[in-house]
N, C-alpha and C positions, 0 to 999 in steps of 0.2 A: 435267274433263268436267262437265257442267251437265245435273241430272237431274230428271224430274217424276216422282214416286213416285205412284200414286193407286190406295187401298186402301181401302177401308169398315175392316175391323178395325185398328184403334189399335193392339193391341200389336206386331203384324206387320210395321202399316205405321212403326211407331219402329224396331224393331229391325235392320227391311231400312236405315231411312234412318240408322242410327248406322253401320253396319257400310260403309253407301256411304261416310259421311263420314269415317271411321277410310280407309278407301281412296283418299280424295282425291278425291272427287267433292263438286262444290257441290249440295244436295237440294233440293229444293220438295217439299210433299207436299201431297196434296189425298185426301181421306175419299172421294168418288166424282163424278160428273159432271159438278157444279153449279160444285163446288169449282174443279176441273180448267178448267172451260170461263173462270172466272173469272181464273185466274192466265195462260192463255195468252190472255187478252184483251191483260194486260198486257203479255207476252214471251212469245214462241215461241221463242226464241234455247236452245233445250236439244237435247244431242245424244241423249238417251236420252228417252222417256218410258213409264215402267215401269206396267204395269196389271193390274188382275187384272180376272177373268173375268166375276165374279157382284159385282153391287154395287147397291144403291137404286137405282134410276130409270132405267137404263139398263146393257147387257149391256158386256162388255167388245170384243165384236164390233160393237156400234151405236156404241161410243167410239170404237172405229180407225175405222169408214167416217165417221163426223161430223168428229173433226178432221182427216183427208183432203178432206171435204167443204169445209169452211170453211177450212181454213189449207191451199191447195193447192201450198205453195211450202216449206214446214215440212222443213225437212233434219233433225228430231229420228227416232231409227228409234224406230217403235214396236215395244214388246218387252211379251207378255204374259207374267203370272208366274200361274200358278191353280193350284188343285187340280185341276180338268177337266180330266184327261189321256187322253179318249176321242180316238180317231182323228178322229170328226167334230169335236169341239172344234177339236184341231188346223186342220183341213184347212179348217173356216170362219174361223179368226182369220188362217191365212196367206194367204186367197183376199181376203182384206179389207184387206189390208194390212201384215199384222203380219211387224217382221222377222226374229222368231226365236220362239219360245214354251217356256217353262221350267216345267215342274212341280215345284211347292213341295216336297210330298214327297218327293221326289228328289233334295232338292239343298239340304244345310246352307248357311246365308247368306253364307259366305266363296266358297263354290263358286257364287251364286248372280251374284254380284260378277265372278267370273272370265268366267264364261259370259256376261253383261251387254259386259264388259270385249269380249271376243271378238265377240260381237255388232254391235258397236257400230261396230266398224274398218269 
């Protein structure tokens, strides 16, 4: 499985993308929007694209409706991963798009990978 990881913090976003890659997943990563919007310039061809909530320049809910907007044909689920585990969090990332939403604190990286895994079917 072919995945976009896009996270502003670096250790986070390494450690999510080692543990994908110990799992068998091919990773892209991108630090936040700019990054993101740049490498799906290149390929959309990815079945997961993993985000979190809060990032530079753009929300993790303005990322689901924009590459929905722009790439309207993109068969990658989007899957938020954040701290924001409010009910509204939730209930705007899934109304936007998002195909599942995972809270970090809740869920050590191996678990995060299964739940992705599950996700993603």
């Amino acid at each position: 499985m072919k995945l976009l990881l896009i996270d502003d913090d670096a250790f986070l976003r390494d450690m999510y993308a080692l543990k994908f890659n110990e799992s068998g997943f091919e990773v892209e990563v991108a630090d936040g929007a700019t990054e993101a919007f740049r490498i799906l310039e290149q390929d959309q061809n990815f079945d997961v694209i993993l985000l979190d909530m809060i990032m530079l320049g753009m929300t993790g809910v303005e990322l689901i409706k924009e590459i929905k907007n722009l790439y309207s044909d993109i068969k990658a689920k989007l899957i938020v991963l954040s701290n924001q585990g409010q009910p509204e969090d939730i209930d705007e990332a899934m109304s936007a798009g998002a195909a599942g939403y995972i809270i970090k604190a809740e869920s050590v990286p191996s678990d995060v990978v299964k739940k992705v895994e599950k996700l993603s079917k």
